[in-house]
LUMDO-106019 format. One record per residue (C-alpha): x, y, z; residue in one letter; chain; residue number from 1. Coordinates in Angstrom, 3 decimals, m for minus. Example, Ala and Ser with C-alpha at 12.3 -4.5 7.8 and 13.67 -1.06 7.14 Angstrom:
+----------+----------+----------+----+----+-----+
:        X :        Y :        Z : aa : ch :   i :
+----------+----------+----------+----+----+-----+
:   12.300 :   m4.500 :    7.800 :  A :  A :   1 :
:   13.670 :   m1.060 :    7.140 :  S :  A :   2 :
+----------+----------+----------+----+----+-----+
END
This chain:
+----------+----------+----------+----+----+-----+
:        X :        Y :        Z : aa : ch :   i :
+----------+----------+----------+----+----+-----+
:  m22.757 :    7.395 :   15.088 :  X :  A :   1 :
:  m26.430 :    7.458 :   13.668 :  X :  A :   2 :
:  m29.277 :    6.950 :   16.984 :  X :  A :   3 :
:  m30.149 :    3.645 :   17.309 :  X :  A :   4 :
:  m33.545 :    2.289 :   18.414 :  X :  A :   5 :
:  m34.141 :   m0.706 :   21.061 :  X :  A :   6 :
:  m34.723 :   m3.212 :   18.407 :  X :  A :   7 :
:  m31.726 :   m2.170 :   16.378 :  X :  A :   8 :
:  m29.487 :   m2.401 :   19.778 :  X :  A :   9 :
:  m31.284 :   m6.263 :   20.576 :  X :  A :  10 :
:  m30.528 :   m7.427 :   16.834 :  X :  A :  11 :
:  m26.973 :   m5.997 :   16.664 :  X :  A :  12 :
:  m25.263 :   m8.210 :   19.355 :  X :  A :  13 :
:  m22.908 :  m10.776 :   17.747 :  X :  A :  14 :
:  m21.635 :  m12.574 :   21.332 :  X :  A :  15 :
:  m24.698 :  m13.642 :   22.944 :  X :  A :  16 :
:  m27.967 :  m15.750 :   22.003 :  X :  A :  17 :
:  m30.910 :  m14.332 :   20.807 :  X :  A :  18 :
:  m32.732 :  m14.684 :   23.502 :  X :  A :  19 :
:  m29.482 :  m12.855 :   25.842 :  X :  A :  20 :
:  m30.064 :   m9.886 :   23.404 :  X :  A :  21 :
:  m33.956 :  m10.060 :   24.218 :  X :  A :  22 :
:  m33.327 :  m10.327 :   28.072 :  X :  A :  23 :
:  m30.882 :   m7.466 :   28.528 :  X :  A :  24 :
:  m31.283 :   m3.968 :   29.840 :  X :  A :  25 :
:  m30.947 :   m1.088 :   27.019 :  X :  A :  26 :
:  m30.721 :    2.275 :   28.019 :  X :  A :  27 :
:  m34.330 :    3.719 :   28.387 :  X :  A :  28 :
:  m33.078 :    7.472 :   27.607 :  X :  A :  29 :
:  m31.570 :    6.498 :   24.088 :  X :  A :  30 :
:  m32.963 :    9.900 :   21.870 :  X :  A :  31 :
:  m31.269 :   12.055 :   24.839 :  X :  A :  32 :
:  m27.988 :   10.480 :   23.774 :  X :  A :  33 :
:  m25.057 :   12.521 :   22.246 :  X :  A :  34 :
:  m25.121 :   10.899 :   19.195 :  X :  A :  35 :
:  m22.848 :   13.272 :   17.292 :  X :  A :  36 :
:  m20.040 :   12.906 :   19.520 :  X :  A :  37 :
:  m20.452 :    9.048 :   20.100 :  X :  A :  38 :
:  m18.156 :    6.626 :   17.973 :  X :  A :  39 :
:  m20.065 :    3.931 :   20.094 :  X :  A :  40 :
:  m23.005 :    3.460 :   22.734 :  X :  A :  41 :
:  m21.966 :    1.831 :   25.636 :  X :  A :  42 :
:  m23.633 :    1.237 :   28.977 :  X :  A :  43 :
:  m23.877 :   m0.423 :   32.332 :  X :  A :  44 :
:  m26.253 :   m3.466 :   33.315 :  X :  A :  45 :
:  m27.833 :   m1.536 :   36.509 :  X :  A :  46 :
:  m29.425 :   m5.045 :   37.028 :  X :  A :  47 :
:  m26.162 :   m7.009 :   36.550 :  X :  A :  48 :
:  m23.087 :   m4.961 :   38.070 :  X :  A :  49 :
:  m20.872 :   m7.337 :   36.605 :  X :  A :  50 :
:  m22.192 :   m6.812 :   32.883 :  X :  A :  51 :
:  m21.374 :   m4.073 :   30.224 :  X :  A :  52 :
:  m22.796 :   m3.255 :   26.593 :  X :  A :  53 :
:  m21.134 :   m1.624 :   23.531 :  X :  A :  54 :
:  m22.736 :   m1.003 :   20.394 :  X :  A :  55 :
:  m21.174 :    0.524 :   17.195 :  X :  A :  56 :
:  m21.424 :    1.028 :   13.598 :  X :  A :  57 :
:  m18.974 :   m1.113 :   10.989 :  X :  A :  58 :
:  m19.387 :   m1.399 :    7.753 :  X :  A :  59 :
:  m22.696 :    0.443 :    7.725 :  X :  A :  60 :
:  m24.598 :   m1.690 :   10.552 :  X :  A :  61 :
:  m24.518 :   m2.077 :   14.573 :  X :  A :  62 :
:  m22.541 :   m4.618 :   15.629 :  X :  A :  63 :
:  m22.654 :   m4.829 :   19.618 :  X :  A :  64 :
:  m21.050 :   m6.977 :   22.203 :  X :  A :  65 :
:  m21.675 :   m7.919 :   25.679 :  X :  A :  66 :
:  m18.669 :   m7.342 :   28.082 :  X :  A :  67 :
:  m18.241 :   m8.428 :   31.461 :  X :  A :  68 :
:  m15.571 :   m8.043 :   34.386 :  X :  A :  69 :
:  m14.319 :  m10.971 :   35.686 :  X :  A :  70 :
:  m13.876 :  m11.591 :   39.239 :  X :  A :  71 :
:  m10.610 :  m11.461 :   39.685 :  X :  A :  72 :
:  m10.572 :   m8.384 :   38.699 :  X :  A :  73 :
:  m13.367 :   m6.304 :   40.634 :  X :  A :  74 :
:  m12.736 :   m3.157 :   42.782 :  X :  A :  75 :
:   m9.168 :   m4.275 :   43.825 :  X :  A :  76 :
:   m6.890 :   m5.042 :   40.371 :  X :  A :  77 :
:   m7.282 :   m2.387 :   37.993 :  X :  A :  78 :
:   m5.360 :   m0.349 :   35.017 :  X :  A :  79 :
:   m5.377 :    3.587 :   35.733 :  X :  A :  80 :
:   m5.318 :    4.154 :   31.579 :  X :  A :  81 :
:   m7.763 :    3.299 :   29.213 :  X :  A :  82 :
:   m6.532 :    1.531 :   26.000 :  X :  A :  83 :
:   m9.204 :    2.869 :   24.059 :  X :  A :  84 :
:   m8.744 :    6.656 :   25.031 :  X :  A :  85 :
:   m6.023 :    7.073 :   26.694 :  X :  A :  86 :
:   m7.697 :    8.876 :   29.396 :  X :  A :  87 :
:   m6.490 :    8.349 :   33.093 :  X :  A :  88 :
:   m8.700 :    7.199 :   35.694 :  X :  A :  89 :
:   m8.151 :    6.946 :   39.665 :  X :  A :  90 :
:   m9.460 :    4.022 :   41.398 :  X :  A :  91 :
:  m11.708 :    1.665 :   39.246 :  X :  A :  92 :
:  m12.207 :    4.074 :   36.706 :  X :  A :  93 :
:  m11.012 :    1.607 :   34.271 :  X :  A :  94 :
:  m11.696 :   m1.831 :   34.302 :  X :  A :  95 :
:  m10.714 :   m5.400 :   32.012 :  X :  A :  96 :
:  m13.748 :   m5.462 :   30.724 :  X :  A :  97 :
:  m13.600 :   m9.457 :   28.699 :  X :  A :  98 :
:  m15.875 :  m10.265 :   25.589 :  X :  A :  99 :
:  m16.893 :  m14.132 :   24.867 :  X :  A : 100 :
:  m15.415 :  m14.298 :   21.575 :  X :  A : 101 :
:  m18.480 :  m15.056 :   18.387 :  X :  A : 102 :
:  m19.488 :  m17.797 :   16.972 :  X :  A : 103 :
:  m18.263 :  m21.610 :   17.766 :  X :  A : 104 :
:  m14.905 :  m20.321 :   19.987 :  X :  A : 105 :
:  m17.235 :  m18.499 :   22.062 :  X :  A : 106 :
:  m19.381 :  m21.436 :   22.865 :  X :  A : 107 :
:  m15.926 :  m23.049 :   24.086 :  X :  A : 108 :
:  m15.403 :  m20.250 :   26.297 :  X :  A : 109 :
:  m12.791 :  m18.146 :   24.436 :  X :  A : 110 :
:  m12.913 :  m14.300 :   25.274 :  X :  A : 111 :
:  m10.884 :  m11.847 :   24.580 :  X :  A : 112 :
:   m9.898 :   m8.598 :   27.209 :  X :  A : 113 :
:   m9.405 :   m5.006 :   26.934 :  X :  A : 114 :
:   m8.537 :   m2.150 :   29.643 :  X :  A : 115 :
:  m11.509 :    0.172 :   29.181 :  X :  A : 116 :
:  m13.636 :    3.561 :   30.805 :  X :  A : 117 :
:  m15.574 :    1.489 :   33.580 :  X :  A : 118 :
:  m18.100 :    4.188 :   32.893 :  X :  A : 119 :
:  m17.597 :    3.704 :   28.940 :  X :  A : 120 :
:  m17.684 :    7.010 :   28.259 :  X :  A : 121 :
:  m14.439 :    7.145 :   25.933 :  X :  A : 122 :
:  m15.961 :    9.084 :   23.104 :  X :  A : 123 :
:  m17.287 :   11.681 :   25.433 :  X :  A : 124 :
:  m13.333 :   12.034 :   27.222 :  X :  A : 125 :
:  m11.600 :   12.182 :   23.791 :  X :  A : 126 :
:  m14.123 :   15.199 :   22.325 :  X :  A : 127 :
:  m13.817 :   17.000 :   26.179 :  X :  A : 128 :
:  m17.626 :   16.613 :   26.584 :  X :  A : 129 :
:  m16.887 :   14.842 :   30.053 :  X :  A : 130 :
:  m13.854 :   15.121 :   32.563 :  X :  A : 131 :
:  m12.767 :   12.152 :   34.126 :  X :  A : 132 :
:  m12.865 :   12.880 :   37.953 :  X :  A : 133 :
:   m9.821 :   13.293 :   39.788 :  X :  A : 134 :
:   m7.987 :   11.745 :   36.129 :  X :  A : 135 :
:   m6.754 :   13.495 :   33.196 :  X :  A : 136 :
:   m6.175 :   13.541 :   29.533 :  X :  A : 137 :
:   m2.985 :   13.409 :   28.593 :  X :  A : 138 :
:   m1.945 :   16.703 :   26.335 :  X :  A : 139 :
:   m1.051 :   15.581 :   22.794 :  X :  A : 140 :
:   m0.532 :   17.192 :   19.443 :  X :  A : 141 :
:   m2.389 :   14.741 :   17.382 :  X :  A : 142 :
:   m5.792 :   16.623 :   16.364 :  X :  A : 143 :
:   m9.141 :   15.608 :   18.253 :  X :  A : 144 :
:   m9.888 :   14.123 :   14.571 :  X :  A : 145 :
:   m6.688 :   12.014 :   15.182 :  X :  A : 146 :
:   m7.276 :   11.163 :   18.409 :  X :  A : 147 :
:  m10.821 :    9.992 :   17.806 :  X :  A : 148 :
:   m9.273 :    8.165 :   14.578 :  X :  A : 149 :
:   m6.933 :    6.070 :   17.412 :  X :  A : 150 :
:  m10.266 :    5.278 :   19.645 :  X :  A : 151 :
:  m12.223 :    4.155 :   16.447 :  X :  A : 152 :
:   m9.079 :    2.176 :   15.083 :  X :  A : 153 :
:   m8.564 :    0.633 :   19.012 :  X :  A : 154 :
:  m11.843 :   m0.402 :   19.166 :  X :  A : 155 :
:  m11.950 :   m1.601 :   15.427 :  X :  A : 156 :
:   m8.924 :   m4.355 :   16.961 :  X :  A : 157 :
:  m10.600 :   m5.537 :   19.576 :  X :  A : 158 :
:  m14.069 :   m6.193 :   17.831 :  X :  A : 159 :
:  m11.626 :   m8.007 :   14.767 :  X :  A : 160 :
:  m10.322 :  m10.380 :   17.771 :  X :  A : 161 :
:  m13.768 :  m11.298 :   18.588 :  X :  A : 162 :
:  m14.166 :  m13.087 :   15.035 :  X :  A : 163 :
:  m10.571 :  m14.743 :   15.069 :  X :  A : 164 :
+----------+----------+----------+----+----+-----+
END
């Protein structure tokens, strides 16, 4: 993934207002990023515990999304496996993390869900550049070219359900 700049991040969202993209927190450290080893930024709202960003690159340009948990759902219900990565998490490391859908069904209130890193650190588990604590990785014989393939092509399907 190419390093993004704040005003590349604001205009990129596709599931929130224009002024929502101006309002929320981007990550002040963005050119100490990993870029080479993300397939997509993500980050916490440290303002909004209940908020999540993800930003990556299709078709040439950032599209990003704004996730949040739902209630239901916070620090007791959980999924120990991420359906992006794969990776195993203890506890809440992985969380439904629920995007308003784009567009006209997402002024109705239509979202779509996805088990995910609560820390959305996926790329960063697949390549081995971070351990998930007390979790694993599960050992596989598909390459780490495949395996990041599966992550990109996972998270390709849930950003294609935003637009349906």
């Amino acid at each position: 993934m190419k390093a993004l700049t704040e005003q590349r991040i604001r205009d990129s969202f596709v599931n929130c207002s224009k002024g929502e993209a101006k309002r929320l927190a981007v990550p002040r450290n963005l050119d100490e990023r990993p870029w080479d080893d993300l397939d997509f930024l993500g980050w916490r709202d440290p303002g909004a515990p209940d908020r999540s960003y993800l930003v990556t690159e299709r078709e040439g340009r950032p599209v990003g999304v704004t996730l949040r948990f739902p209630p239901a759902t916070r620090g007791f219900l959980h999924r120990s496996m991420c359906s992006l990565c794969l990776t195993t998490h203890p506890g809440g490391g992985v969380s439904l993390m629920t995007a308003r859908k784009a567009g006209t069904a997402g002024r109705e209130g239509n979202s779509v869900g996805l088990y995910m890193c609560t820390d959305l650190a996926c790329s960063l588990y697949v390549r081995g550049r971070k351990v998930p604590e007390s979790g694993s990785r599960f050992e596989e014989s598909l390459t780490l070219e495949e395996q990041i393939a599966r992550t990109t092509g996972n998270l390709a399907a849930f950003l294609d359900r935003l637009y349906v």
